[in-house]
C-alpha positions as CSV (number, residue, x, y, z in Angstrom):
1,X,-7.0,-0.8,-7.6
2,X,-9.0,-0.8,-4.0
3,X,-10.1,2.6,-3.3
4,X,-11.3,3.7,0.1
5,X,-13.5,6.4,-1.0
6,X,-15.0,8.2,2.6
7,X,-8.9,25.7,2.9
8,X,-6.6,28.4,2.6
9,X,-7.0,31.9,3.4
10,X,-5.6,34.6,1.4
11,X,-3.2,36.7,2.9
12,X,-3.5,40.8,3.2
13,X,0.5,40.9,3.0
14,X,2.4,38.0,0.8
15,X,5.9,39.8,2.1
16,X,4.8,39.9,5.8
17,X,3.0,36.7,5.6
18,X,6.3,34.9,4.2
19,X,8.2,36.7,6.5
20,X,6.1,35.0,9.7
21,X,6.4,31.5,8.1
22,X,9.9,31.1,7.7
23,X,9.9,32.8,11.2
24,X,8.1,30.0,12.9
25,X,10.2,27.4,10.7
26,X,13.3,28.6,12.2
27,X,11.9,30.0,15.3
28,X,15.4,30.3,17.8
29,X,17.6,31.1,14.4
30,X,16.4,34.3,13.5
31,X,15.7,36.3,17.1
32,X,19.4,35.5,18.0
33,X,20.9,36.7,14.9
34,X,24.0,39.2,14.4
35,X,23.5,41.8,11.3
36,X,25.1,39.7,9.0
37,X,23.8,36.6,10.3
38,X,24.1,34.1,6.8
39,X,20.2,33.1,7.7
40,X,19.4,36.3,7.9
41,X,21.3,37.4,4.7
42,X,19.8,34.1,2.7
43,X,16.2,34.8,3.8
44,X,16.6,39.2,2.8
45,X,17.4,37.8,-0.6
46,X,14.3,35.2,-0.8
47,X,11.9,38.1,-0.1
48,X,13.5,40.6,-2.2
49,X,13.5,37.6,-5.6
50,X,10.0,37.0,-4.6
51,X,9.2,40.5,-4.2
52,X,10.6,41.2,-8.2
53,X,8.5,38.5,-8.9
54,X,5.1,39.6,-7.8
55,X,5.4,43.2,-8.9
56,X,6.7,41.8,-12.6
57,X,5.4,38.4,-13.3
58,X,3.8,38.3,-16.9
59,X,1.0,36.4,-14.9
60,X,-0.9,37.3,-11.6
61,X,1.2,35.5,-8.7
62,X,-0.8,32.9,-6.3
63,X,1.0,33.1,-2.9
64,X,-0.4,29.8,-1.8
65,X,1.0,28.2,-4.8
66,X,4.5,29.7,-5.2
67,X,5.0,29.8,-1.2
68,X,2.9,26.3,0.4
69,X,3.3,24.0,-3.0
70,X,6.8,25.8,-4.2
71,X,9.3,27.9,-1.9
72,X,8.5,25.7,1.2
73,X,8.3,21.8,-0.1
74,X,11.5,22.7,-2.6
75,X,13.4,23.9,0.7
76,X,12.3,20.5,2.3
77,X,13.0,18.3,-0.4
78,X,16.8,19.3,0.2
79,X,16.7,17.7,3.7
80,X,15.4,14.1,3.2
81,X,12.6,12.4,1.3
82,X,10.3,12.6,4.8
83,X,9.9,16.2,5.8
84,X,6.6,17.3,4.4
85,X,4.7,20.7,4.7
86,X,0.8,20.1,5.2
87,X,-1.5,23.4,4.0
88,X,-4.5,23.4,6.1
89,X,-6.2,21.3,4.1
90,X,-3.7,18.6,4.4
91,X,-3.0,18.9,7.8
92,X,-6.6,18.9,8.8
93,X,-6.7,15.4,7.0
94,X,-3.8,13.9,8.8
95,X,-5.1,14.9,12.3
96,X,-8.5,12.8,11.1
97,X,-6.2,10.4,10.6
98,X,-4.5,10.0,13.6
99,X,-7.9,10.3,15.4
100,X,-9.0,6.9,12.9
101,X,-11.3,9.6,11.0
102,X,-11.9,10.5,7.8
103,X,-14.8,12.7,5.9
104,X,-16.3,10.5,3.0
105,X,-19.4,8.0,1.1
106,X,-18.4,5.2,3.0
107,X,-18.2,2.8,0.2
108,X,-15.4,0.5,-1.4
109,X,-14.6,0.6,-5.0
110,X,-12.0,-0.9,-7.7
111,X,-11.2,1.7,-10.1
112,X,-10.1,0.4,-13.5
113,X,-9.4,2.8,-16.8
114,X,-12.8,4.3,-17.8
115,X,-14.6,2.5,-14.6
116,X,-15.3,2.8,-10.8
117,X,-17.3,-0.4,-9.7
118,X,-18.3,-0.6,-6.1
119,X,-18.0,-3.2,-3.9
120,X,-18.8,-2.7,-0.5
121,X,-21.1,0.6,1.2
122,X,-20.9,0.5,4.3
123,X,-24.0,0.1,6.5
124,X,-25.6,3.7,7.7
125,X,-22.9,5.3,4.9
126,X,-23.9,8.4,3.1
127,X,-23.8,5.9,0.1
128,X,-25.8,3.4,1.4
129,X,-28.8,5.4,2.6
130,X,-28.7,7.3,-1.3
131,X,-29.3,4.0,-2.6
132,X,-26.0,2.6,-3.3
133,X,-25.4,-1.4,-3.8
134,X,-22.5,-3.5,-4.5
135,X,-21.9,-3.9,-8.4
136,X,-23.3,-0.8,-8.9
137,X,-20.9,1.2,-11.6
138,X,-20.3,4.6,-11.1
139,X,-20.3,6.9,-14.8
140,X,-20.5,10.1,-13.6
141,X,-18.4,12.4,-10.9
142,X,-20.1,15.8,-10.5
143,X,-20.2,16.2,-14.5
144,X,-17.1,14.6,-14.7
145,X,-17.1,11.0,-17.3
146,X,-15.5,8.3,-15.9
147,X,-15.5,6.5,-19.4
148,X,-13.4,9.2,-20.2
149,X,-10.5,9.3,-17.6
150,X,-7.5,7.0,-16.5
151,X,-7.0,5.7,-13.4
152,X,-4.7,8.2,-11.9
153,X,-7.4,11.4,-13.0
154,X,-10.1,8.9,-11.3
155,X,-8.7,8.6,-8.0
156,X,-8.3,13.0,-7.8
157,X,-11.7,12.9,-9.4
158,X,-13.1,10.9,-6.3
159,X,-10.7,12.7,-3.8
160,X,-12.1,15.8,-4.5
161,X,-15.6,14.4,-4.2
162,X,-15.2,13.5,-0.5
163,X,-15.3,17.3,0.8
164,X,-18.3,18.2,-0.7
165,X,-21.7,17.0,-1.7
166,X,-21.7,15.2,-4.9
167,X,-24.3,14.3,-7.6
168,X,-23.2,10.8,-9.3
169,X,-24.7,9.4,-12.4
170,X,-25.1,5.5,-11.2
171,X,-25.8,2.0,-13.7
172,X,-27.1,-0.3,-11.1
173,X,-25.8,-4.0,-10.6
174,X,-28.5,-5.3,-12.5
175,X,-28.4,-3.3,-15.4
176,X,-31.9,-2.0,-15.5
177,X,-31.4,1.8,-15.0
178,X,-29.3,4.5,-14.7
179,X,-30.1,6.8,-11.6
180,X,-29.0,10.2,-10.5
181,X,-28.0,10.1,-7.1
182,X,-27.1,13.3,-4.4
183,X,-24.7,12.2,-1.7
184,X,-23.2,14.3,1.0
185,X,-20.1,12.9,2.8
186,X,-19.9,12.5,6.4
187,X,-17.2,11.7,9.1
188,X,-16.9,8.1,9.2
189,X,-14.8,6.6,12.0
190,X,-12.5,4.0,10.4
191,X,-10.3,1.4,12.2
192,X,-7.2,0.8,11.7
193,X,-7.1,-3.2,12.6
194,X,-9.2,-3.5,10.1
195,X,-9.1,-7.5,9.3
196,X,-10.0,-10.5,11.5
197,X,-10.3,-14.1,11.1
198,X,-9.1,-17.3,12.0
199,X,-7.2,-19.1,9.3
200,X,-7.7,-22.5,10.7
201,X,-8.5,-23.9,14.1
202,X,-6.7,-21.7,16.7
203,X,-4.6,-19.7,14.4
204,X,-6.2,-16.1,14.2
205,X,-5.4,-13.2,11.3
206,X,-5.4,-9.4,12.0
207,X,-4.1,-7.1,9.9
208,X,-3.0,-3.4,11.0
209,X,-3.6,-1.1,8.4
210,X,-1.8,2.0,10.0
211,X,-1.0,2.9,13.6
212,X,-3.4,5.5,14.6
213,X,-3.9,6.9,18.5
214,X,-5.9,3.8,19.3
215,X,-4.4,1.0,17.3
216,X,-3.1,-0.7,20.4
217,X,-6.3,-0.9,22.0
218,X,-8.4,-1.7,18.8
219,X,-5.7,-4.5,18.6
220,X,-6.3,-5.6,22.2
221,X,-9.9,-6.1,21.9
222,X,-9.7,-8.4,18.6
223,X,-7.6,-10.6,20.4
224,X,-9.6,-10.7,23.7
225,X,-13.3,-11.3,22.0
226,X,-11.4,-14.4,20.6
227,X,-10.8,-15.7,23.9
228,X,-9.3,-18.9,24.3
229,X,-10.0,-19.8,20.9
230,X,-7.1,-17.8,19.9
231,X,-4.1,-20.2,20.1
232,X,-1.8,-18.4,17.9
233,X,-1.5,-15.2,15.8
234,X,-0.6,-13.8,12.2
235,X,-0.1,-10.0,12.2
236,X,0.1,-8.7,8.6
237,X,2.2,-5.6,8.2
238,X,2.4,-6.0,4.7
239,X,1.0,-2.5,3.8
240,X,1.4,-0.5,6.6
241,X,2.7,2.8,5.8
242,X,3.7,3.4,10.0
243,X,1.9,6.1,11.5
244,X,2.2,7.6,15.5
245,X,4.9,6.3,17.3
246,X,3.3,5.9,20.5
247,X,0.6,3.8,18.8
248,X,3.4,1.4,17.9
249,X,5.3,1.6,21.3
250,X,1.8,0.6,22.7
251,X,1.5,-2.3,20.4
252,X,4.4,-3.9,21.4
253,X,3.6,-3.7,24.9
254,X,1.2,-6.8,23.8
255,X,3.9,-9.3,23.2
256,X,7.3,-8.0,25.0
257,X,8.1,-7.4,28.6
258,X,8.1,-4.6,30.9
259,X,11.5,-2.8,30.6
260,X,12.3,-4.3,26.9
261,X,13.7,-2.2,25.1
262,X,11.8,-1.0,22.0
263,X,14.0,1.2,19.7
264,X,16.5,4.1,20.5
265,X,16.1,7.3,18.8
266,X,19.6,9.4,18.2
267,X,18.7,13.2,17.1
268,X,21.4,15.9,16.8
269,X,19.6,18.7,19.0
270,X,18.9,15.9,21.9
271,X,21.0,12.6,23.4
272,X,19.7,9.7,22.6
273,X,16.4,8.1,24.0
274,X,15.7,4.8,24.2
275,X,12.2,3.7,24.2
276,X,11.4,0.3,26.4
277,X,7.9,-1.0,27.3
278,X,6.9,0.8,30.2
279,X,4.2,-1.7,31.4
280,X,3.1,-5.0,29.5
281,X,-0.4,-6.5,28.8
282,X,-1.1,-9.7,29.9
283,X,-3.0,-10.4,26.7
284,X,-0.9,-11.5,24.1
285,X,2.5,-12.1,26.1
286,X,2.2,-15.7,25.6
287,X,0.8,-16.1,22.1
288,X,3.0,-17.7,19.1
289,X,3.3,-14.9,16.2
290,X,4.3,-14.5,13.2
291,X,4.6,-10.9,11.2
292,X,4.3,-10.4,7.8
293,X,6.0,-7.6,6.6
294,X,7.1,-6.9,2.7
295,X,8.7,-3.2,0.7
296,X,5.7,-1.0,1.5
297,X,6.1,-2.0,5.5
298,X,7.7,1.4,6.5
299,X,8.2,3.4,9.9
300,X,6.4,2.7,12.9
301,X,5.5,-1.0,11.3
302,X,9.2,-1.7,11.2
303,X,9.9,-0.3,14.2
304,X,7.3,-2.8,16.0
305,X,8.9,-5.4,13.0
306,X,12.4,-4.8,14.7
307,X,11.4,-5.0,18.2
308,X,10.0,-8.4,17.5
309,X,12.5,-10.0,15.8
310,X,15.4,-8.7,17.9
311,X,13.8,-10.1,21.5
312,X,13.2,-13.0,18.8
313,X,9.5,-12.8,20.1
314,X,8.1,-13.5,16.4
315,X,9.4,-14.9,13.2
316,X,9.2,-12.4,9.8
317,X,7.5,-13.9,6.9
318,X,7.8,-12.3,3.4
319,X,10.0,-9.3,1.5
320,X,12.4,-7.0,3.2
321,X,10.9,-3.6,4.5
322,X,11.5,-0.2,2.8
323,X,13.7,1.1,5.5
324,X,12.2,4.1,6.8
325,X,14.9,4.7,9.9
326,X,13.6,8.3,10.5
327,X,11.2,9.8,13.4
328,X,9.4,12.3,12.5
329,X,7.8,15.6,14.4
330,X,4.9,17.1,13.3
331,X,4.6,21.4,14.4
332,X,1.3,23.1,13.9
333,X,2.1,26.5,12.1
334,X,0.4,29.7,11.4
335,X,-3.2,29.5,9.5
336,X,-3.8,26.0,10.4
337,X,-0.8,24.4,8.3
338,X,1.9,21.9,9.4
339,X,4.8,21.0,9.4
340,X,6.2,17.1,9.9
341,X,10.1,17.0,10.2
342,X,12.5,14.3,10.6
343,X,14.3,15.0,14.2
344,X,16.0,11.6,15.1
345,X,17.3,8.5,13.3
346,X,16.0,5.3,15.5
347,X,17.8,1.9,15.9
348,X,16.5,-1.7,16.7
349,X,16.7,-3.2,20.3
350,X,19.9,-4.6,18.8
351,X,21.8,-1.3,17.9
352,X,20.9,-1.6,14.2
353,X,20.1,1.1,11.6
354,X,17.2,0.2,9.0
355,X,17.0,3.8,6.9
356,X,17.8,3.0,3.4
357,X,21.0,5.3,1.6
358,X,22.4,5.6,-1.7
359,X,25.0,2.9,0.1
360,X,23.2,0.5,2.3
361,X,20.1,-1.1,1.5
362,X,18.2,-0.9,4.5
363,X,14.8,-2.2,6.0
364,X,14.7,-5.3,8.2
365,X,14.9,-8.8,6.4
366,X,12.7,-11.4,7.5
367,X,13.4,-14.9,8.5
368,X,11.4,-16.8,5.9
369,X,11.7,-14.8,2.6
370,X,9.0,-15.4,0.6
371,X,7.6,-13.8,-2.4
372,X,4.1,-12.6,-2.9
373,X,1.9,-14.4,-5.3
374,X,2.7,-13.2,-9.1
375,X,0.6,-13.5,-12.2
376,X,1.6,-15.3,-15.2
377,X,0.5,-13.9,-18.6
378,X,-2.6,-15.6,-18.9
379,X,-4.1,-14.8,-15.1
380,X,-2.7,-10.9,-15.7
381,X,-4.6,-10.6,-18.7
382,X,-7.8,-12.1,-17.0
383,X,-6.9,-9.6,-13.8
384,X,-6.6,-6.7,-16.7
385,X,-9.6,-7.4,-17.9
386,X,-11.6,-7.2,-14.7
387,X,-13.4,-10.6,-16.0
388,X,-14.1,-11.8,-12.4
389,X,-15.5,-9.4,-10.8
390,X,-17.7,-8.8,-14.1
391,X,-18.9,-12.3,-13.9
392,X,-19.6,-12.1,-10.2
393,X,-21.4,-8.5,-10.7
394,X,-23.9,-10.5,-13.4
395,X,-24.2,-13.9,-10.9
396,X,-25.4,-11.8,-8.5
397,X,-27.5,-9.7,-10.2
398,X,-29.2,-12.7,-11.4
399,X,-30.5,-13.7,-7.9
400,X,-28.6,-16.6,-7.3
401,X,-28.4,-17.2,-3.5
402,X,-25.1,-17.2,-2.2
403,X,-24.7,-18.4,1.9
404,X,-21.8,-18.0,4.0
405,X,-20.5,-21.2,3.1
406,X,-20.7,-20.9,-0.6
407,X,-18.2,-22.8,-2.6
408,X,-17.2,-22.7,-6.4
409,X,-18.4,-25.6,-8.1
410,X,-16.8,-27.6,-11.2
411,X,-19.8,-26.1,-12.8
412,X,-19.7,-22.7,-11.7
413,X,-15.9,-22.8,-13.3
414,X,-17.4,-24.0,-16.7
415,X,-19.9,-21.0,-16.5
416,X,-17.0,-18.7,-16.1
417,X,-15.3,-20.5,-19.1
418,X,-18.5,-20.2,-21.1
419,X,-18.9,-16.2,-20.1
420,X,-15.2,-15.9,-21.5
421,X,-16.1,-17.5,-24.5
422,X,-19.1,-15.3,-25.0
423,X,-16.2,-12.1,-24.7
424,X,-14.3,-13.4,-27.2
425,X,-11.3,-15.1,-25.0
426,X,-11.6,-18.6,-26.0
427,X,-9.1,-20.9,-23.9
428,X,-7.2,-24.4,-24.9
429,X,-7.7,-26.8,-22.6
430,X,-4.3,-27.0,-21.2
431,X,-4.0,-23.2,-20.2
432,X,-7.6,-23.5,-18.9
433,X,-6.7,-26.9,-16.8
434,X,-3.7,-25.2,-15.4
435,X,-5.2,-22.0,-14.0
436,X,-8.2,-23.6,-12.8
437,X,-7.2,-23.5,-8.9
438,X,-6.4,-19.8,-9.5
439,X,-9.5,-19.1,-11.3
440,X,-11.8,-20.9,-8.7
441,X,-10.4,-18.6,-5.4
442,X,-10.6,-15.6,-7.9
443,X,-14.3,-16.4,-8.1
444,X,-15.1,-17.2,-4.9
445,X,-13.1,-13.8,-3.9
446,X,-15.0,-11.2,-6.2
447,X,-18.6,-13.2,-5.1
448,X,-18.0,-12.8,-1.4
449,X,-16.7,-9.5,-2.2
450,X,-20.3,-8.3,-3.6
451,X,-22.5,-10.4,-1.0
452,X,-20.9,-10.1,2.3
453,X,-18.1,-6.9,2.0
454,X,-14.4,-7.0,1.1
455,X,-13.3,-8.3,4.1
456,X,-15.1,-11.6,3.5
457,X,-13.3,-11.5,0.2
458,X,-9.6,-11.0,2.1
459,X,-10.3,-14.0,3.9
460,X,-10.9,-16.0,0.7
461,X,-7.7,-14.2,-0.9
462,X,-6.0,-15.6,2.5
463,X,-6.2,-18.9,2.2
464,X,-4.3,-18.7,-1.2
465,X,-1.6,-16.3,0.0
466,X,1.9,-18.1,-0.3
467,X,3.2,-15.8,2.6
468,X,-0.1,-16.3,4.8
469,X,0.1,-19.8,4.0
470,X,3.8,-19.7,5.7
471,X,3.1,-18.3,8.4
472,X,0.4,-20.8,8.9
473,X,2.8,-23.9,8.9
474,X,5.7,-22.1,11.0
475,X,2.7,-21.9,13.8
476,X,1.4,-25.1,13.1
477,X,5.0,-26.5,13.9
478,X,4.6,-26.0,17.2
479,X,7.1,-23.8,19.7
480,X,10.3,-25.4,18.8
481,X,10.5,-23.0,15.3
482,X,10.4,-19.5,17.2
């Protein structure tokens, strides 16, 4: 598991600071209300339950807790999977977000029961300049024993780490010493096209990890440094969550139009609006693409997923998307909380719903199903096992120079089988010849990973990708396929 590893006030008044909230959540309810107005009623009995409850609970009562994280998320959970409540915390973190920001170390790590190995610190990072290296292993959070904790208590273990300075207990890649290391986090801008290369000749890869205020533009200037060597374009959407709307409407404006239409938004407090391009780019208008989308491409990916396919401007490569058909509104509240709310259902340029339901299925099927690569029992195990990247962490530890054009050797893939041996997983030569393609990118991925950064090691992962690897002939067909 990748890891990207970059306050609320107490209130004089829990009554009248209740009182306020659900005031602003139903801000033109309440001021027009008669008497015996059923809102009304409904919200006199809320404060009188919760009012029995502070003056009697066996236990002292934490407003934040039984309000923000109970009352409030319970009442949205009734509405739709989508509507979320953001404490100020949480909603300080999403406006980073949007603006491609994030407080953290800078550094990449996998995080595996009992370890957190590091893989990548970014240049100028708060890790970097306190000494951290690729390979290095991290045993100790802030008093907190990695040895001793799952993956899950990990991750909260190094989320809570990025707010504040941290003191880490650190093995180095080598082996040679363990060091205590003080690290204070820092803003770190982060972008959300954050993959390019060129899978062969003239076919380029981005990948768009979210769509953030300035995704369009960050997406813009990839394909314009490439120039003329850009002759045709993979845009993985394979794990974007969605993000701004606008972000995605700008997208699009690379590829369609001006005047296509985009999606059309139907909400019960407003007729519906249809979104078009308002003005196109020149820049990628004539380029041959392909989208890869799969389950965790949701909401604002889909929507640029649907307007694609339906002006049958790209071809879909890969899984059906989770069907996320709802746009959301996010309110700023009282005391620096938030409040995102689903306010319209959209529809594709053709007039068609994506939202899942207990009844329909939903998302937006692509043209060339095809599944992700799968493990069998014996690669799984290996993968379980975190063998490569342990036999990378030693190759490079033990000086061996590695240039950009490293490749595994016949050798090189006997060492590994050796190393295996030496951890008791002796393997028959049939299983062994089998694997062996799989084993070789696995290697070259985890090295690359440790020498040059993890997005070196992506574009080793790429080349093996069954769903890269078809959207790679569909281009190379020429024209006549889209």
């Amino acid at each position: 598991m990748l890891v990207f590893w970059g306050a609320i006030r107490n209130p004089k008044s829990t009554i009248r600071n209740l009182t306020i909230l659900l005031l602003l959540l139903l801000p033109q309810a309440l001021p027009q209300a008669a008497p015996e107005d059923p809102i009304e009623q409904s919200l006199r009995r809320f404060t009188k339950v919760y009012s029995v409850i502070e003056e009697e609970y066996a236990d002292p009562v934490i407003p934040e807790k039984q309000i923000y994280q109970g009352a409030i998320p319970g009442m949205l959970r009734r509405l739709d999977p989508y509507s979320v409540f953001f404490d100020a915390e949480q909603f300080r973190t999403l406006q980073q977000h949007q603006e491609a920001k994030s407080e953290g170390f800078g550094t990449i790590v996998t995080v595996m029961p009992g370890r957190v190995v590091v893989l990548e610190a970014f240049t100028g990072s708060p890790a970097a300049r306190a000494g951290i290296q690729p390979g290095d292993e991290i045993l100790e959070v802030n008093g907190a024993r990695i040895a001793w904790l799952g993956v899950e208590e990990i991750v909260e273990v190094l989320s809570a780490a990025r707010s504040q300075q941290v003191r880490m207990m650190v093995l180095h890649a080598n082996g040679s010493r363990v060091e205590s290391i003080t690290a204070t986090p820092a803003q770190l801008a982060e972008s959300s096209v954050d993959r390019a290369f060129f899978l062969r000749p003239g076919i380029g890869y981005l990948r768009i990890s979210s769509f953030e205020n300035d995704t369009a533009g960050e997406l813009k200037k990839a394909i314009e440094n490439w120039g003329p060597r850009l002759q045709a374009l993979v845009l993985d959407l394979r794990e974007n969550h969605g993000g701004v709307l606008g972000s995605a409407v700008e997208t699009a404006s690379l590829f369609l139009p001006q005047g296509a239409t985009l999606l059309t938004a139907q909400g019960r407090k407003s007729e519906a609006r249809q979104f078009t391009v308002e003005k196109a780019d020149a820049v990628g208008q004539k380029l041959p693409l392909v989208l890869l989308v799969g389950g965790r491409t949701a909401s604002a990916a889909e929507i640029l997923a649907g307007a694609l396919k339906d002006h049958r401007r790209a071809r879909l490569v890969g899984e059906t998307t989770f069907g996320k058909g709802t746009v959301q509104t996010v309110y700023p509240l009282s005391e620096g909380t938030g409040l995102a709310l689903a306010t319209a259902r959209y529809l594709t340029p053709s007039g068609r719903f994506i939202e899942r339901t207990r009844t329909a299925q939903g998302g937006i099927r692509p043209d060339a199903e095809v599944p992700p690569a799968g493990y069998n029992e014996f690669q799984a195990f290996l993968e379980n096992r975190t063998e490569f990247l342990e036999f990378a962490r030693r190759l490079r530890a033990g000086g061996r120079p590695i240039p950009r054009d490293f490749e595994v050797t016949p050798q090189l893939v006997d060492d590994f089988r050796a190393f295996l041996n030496d951890q008791q997983i002796p393997v028959n030569e049939k299983l062994w010849s089998d694997n062996r393609n799989f084993i070789r990118t696995r290697l070259k991925t985890e090295i690359f990973n440790l020498t040059f950064g993890v997005a070196a090691g992506d574009e080793v992962a790429a080349g093996a990708d069954p769903q890269v690897q078809r959207a790679v002939e569909l281009l190379s067909a020429g024209p006549q396929r889209f």
